[in-house]
Phi, psi and omega in degrees: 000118184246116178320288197318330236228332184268320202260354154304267202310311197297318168328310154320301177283327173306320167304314158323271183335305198302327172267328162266318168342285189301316162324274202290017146260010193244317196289299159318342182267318181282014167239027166068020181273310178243174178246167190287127158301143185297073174272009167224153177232143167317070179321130145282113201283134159241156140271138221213118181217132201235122103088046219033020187212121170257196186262198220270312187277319167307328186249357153283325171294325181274338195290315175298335189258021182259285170314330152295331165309316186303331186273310177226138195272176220285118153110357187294306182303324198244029135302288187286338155252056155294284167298341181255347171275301194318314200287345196256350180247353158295275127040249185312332145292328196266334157294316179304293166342308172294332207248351185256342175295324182290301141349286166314322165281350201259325167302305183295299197293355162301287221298303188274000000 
């Protein structure tokens, strides 16, 4: 029984597993089955009102944050970069996978 030829497979399949995990969490997140994890989050705005009136920049920030609902609905940017770190650490798990997958054949093909 030569060990190096067992721990070749497992290394291998550990490569696998890693790349269908990250598939299939990938998969879920972009068919609305699950949601992305959250590396931003949305601020929440308070109004701050002074004395019934605010001042001249409070009240330009809201007429911009007015206008902008109409373009982008509230929380869509830090979706979409939600959704592009989730896909760039998919990325970077599914090369890691390959490369611990790769290891395991080179293990296996020592041996024989």
């Amino acid at each position: 029984m030569d060990y190096s030829k067992i721990v070749g497979w497992l290394v291998f399949l550990a490569g696998l597993l890693l790349i269908v995990w990250t598939l299939y969490s990938s998969y879920s997140i972009f068919t609305g089955k699950s949601l992305a994890p959250a590396f931003f989050e949305t601020p929440q705005q308070t109004s701050v009102q002074q004395a019934g009136s605010q001042d001249i920049q409070a009240q330009l920030q809201q007429m911009l944050s007015e206008q902008l609902k109409g373009f982008l609905p509230e929380g869509g940017i830090t979706e979409i970069l939600n959704l592009a770190i989730w896909s760039m650490l998919a990325f970077i798990l599914i090369s890691g996978g390959a490369q611990i997958s790769g290891l395991g054949i080179k293990l296996m093909k020592k041996v024989s």
